[in-house]
Every structure is written in C-alpha cells, then in structure tokens.
VEXLO-289601 format. One line per 2 residues: number of its first residue (from 1); for each residue x, y, z of N, C-alpha, C, O. Coordinates in Angstrom, 2 decimals. Layout:
% residues N
NUM) X Y Z X Y Z X Y Z X Y Z | ... .
//
This chain:
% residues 138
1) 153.18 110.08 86.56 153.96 109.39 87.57 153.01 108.76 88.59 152.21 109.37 89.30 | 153.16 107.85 88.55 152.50 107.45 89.79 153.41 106.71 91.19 154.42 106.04 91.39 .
3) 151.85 107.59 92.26 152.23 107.39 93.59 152.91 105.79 94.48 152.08 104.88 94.54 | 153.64 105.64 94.81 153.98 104.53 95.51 153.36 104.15 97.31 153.56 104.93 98.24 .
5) 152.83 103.18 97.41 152.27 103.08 98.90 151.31 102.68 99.19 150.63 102.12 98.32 | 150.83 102.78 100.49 149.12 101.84 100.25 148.34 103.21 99.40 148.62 104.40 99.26 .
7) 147.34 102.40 99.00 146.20 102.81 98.07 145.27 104.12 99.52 144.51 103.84 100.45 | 145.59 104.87 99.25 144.43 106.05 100.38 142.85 105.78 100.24 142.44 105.65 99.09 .
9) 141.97 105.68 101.21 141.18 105.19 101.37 140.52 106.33 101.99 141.34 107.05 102.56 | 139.33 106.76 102.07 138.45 108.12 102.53 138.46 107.54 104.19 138.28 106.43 104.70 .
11) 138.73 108.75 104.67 139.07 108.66 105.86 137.37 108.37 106.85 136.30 108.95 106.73 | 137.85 107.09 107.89 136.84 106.81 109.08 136.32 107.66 109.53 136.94 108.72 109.44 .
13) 135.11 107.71 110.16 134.78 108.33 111.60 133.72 106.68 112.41 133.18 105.61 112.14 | 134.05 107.65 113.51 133.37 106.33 114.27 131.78 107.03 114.81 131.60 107.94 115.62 .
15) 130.73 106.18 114.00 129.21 106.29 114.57 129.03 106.41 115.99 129.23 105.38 116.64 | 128.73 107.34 116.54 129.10 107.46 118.12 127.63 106.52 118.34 128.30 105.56 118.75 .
17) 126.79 106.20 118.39 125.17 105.31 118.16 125.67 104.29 118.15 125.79 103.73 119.24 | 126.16 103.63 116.95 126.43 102.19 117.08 128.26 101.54 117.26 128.66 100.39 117.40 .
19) 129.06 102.89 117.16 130.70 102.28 117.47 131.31 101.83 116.69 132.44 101.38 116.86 | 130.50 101.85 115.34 130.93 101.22 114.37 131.86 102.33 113.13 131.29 103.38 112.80 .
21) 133.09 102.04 112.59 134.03 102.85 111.82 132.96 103.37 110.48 132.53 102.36 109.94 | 132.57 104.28 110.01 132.16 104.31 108.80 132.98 105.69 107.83 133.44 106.66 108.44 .
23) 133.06 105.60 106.63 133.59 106.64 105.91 133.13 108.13 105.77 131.91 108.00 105.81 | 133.24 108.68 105.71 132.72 110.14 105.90 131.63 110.47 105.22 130.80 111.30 105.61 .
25) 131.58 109.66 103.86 130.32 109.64 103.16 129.08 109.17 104.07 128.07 109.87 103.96 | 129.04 108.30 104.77 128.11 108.10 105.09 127.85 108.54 106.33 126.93 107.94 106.89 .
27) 128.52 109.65 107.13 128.31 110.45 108.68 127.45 111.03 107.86 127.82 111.44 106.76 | 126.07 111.15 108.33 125.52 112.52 108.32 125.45 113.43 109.51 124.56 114.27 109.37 .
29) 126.00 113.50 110.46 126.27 114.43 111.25 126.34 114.58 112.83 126.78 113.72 113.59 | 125.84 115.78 113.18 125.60 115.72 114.64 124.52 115.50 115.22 123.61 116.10 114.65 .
31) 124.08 114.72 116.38 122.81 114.73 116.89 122.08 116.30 117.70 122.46 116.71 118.79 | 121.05 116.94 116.89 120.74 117.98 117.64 120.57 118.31 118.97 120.88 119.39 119.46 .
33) 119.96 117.12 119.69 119.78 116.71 120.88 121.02 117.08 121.51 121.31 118.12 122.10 | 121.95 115.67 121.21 123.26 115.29 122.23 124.64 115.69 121.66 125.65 115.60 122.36 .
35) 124.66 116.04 120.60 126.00 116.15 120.12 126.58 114.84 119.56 127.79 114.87 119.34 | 125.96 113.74 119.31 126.83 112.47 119.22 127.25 112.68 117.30 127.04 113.71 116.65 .
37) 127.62 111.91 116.99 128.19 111.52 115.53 126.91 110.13 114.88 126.57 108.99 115.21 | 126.62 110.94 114.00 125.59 109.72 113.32 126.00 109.42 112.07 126.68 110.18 111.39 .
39) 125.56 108.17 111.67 125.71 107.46 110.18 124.65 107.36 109.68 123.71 107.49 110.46 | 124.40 107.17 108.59 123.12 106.99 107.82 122.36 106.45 108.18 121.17 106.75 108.29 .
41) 123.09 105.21 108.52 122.04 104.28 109.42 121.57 104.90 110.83 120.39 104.64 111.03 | 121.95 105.37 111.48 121.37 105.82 112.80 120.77 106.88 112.56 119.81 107.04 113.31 .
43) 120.96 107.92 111.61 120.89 108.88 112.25 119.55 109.52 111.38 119.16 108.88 110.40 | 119.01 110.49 111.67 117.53 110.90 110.87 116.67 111.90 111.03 116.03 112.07 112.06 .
45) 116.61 112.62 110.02 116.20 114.34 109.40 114.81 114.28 110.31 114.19 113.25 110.58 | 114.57 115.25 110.62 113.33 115.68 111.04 113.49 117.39 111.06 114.40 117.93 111.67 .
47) 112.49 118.11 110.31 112.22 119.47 109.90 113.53 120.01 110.02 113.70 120.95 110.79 | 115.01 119.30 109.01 115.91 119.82 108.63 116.95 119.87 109.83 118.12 120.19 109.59 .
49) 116.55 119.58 111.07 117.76 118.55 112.09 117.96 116.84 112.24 117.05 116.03 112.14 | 119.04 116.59 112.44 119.25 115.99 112.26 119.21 114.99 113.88 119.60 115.65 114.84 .
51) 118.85 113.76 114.18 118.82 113.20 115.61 119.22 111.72 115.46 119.01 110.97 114.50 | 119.75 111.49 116.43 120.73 109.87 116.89 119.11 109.35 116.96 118.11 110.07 116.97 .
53) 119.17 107.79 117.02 118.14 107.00 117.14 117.30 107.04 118.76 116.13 106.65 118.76 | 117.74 107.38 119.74 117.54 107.95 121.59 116.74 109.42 120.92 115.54 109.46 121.20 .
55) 117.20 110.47 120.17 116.04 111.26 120.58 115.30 111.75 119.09 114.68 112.78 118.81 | 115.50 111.09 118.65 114.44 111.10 117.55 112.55 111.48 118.27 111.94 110.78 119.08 .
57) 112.00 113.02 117.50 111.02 112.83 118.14 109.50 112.05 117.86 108.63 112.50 117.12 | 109.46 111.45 118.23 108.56 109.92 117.18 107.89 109.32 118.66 107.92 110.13 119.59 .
59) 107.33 108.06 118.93 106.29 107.69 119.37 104.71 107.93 119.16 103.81 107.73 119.98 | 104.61 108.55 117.45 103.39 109.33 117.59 101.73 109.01 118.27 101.05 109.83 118.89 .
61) 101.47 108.03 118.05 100.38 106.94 118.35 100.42 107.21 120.27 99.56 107.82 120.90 | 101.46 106.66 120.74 101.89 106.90 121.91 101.42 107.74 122.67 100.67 107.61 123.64 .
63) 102.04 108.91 122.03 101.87 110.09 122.56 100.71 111.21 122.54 100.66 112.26 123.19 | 99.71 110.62 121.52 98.65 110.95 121.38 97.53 110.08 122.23 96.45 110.65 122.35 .
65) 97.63 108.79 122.83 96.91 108.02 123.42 97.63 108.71 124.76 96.88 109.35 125.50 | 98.49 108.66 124.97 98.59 109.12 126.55 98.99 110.59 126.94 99.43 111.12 127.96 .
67) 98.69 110.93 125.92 98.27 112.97 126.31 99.61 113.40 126.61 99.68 114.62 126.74 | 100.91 112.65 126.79 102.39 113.53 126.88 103.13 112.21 126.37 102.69 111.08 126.16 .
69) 104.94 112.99 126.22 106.00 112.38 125.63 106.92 111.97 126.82 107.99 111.38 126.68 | 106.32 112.38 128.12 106.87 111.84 128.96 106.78 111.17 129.91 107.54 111.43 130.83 .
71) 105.93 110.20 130.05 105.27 109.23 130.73 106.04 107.61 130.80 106.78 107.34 129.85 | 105.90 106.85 131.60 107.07 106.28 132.24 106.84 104.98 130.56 107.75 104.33 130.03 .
73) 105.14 105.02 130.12 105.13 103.60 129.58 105.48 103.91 127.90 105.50 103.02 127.05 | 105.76 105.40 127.63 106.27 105.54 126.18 107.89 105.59 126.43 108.64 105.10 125.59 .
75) 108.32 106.09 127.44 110.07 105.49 127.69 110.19 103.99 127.62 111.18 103.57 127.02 | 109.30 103.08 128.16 109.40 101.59 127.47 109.30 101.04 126.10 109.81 100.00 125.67 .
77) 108.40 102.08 125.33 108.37 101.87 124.66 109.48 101.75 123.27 109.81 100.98 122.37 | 109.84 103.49 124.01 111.03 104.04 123.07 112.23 102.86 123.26 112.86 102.39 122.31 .
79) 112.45 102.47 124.70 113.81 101.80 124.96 114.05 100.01 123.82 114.95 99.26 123.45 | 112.66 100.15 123.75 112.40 98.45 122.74 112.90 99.24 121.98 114.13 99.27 121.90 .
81) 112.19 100.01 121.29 112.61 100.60 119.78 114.32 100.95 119.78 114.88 101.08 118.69 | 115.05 101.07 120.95 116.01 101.62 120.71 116.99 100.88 120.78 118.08 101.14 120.28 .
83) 116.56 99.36 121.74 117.41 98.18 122.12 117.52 97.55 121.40 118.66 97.15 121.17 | 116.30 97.04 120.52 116.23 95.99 119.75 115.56 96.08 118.29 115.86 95.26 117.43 .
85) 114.55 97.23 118.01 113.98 97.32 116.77 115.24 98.20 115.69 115.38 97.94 114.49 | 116.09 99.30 116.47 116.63 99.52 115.24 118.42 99.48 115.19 119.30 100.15 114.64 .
87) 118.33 98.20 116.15 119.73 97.81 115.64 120.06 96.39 114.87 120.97 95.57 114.97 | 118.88 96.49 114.05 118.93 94.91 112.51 117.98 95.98 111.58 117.31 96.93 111.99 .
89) 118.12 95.62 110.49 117.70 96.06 109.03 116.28 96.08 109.09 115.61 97.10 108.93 | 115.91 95.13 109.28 114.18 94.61 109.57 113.43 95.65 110.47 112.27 96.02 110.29 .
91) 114.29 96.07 111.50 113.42 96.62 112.53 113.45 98.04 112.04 112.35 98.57 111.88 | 114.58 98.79 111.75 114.75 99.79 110.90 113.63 100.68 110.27 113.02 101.71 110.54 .
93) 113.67 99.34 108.85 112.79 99.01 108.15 111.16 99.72 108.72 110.45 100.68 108.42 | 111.12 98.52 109.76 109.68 98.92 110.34 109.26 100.33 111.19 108.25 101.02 111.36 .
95) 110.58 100.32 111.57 110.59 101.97 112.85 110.28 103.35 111.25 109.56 104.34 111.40 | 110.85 103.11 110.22 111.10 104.01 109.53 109.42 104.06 108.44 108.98 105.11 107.96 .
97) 108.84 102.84 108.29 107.36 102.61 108.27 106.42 103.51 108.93 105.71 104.39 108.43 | 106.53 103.17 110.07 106.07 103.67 111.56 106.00 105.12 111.66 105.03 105.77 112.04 .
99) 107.16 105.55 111.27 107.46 107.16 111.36 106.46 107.46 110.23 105.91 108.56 110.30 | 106.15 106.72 109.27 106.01 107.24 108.06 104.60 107.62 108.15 104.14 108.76 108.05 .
101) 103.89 106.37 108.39 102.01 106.15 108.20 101.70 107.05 109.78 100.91 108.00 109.75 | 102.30 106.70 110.97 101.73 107.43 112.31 101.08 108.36 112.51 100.04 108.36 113.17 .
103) 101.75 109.58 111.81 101.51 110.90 112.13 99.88 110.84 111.91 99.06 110.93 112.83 | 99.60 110.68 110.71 97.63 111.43 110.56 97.15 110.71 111.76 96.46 111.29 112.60 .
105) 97.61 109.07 111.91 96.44 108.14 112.60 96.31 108.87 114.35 95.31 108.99 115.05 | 98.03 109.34 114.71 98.00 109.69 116.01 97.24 111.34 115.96 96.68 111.76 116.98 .
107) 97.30 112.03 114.90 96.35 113.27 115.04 94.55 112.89 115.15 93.74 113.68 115.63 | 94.21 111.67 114.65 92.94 111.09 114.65 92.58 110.75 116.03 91.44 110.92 116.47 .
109) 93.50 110.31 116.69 93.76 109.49 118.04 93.54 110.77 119.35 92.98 110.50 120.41 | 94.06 112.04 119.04 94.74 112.58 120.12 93.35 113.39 120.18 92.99 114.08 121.13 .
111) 92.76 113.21 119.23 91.42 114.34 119.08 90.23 113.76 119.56 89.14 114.33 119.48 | 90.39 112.76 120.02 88.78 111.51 120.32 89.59 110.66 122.02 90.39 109.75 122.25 .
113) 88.78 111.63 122.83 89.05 110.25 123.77 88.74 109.25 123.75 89.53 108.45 124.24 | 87.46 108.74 123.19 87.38 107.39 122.94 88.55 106.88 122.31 89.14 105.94 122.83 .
115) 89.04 107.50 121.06 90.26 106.64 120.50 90.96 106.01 121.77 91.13 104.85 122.17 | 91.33 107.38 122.26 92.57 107.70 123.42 92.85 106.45 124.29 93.85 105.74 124.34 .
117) 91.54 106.39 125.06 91.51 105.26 125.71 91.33 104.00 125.36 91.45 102.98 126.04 | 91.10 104.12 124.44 91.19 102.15 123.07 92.60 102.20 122.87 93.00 101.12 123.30 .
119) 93.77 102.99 122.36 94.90 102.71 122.34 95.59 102.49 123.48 96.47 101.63 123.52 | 95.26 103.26 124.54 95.86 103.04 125.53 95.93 101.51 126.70 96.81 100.99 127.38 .
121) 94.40 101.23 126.40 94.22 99.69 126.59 94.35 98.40 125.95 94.14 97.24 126.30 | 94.84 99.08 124.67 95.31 97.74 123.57 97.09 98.02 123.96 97.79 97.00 123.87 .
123) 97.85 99.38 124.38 98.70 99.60 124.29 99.77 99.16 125.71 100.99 99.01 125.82 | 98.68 99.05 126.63 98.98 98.60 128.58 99.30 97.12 128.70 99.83 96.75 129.75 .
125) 99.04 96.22 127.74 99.58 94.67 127.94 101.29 94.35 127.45 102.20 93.72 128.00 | 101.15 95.34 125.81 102.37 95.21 125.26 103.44 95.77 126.48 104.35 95.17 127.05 .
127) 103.05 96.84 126.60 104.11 98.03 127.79 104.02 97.11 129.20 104.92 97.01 130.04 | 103.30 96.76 129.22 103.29 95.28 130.60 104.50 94.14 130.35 105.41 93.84 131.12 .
129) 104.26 93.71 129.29 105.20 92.34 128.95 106.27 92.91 128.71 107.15 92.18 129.17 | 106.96 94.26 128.01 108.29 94.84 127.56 109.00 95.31 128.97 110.20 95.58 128.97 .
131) 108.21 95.41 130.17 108.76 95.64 131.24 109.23 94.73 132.17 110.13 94.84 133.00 | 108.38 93.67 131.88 108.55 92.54 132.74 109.91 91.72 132.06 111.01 91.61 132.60 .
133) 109.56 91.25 130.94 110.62 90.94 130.49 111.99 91.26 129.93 112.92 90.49 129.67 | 111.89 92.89 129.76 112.93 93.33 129.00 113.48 92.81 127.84 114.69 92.85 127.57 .
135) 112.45 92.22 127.03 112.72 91.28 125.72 114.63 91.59 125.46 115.13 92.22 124.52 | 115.42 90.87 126.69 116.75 90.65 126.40 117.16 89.53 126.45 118.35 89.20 126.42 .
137) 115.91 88.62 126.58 116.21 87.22 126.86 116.23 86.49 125.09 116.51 85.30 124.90 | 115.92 87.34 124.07 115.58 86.86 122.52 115.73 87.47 121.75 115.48 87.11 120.61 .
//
C-alpha cells in the first residue's frame, strides 16, 4: 500500500555558524567551546572534539611567533580567517591546508627566536593592513 502526501524528507536543523537549514546528515554536532550547532562545513574534529569555526584551536605559526594565543594581533588574525577566509569554498580549502602543513613549521618556529622574530616581522604589516582596513571593503 502505499502512503499518500508529500514525500518526507530527513528532517532540518539550522547551522547555528552560518544560519543556514541543513539535514541531519550533515550536523556534526555541538561546539565544545560554545554549545552552538555545526555542519560539516563549519564545524571541525580536533583530538576527538568537535569546534564551530570562532574556536577552533589553530593559528599555529601565530602563536608560536608571538609566544601566546592571546595577543591582540592573532585575534586579527583569527577574525580574517573567520570573516572572510572560511565563509567561500576556496578559503576553507586553504584554512583546512593551513591546519594541515602548520603544526611541525610552528614547532620549528616556537623553538628559535630568531625564527620567532622573522615571523613576527614578516607577520606585523599583514596584521597592520587587516586592521586598518578590515578587508570589508572586498
């Protein structure tokens, strides 16, 4: 016998990250951090938790050139990454690169002040111009 009516469809949830409706298949979960609702696309494993694209713990390079994770010019940094690199495919793409190759180079980095201070002065123009401009003008 068959059913009469609309066709049932796997039920929504809404990506609390980007607002966008997605099917349950693709929630992977809660943000450990904040509690929010993530989708595949936002959302991303680290040592078996799971974190929204805001606290993902990453900046590695960063954070090895400037000796902490909380310093005013890796919050600029993070906020590009969070405004504009991973809300298109491309930037994603590259943030998820980034995560990938970082780690050894920023353990190379964090161990040599010389590194330290070469990243940090190749790293003070970019964090200069992302402040000034708030690349929201492009």
């Amino acid at each position: 016998m068959y059913q009469q009516g609309p066709i049932m469809s796997e039920p929504q949830y809404i990506c609390d990250v980007r607002g966008r409706k997605k099917p349950v298949s693709q929630m992977v979960g809660k943000c450990s951090k904040c509690g929010c609702y993530v989708c595949s696309t936002c959302g991303k494993m680290k040592n078996d938790r799971i974190y929204c694209a805001k606290h993902v713990p990453a900046c590695f390079i960063a954070t090895a050139a400037y000796g902490t994770s909380m310093c005013a010019e890796i919050d600029i940094l993070r906020e590009f990454r969070n405004e504009k690199l991973i809300t298109n495919h491309v930037g994603r793409s590259l943030v998820n690169l980034y995560y990938t190759l970082s780690p050894p180079i920023a353990n190379v980095i964090s161990r040599n002040n010389y590194m330290r201070s070469l990243v940090r002065a190749n790293l003070s123009p970019i964090v200069k111009f992302f402040n000034q401009k708030k690349w929201k003008s492009y």
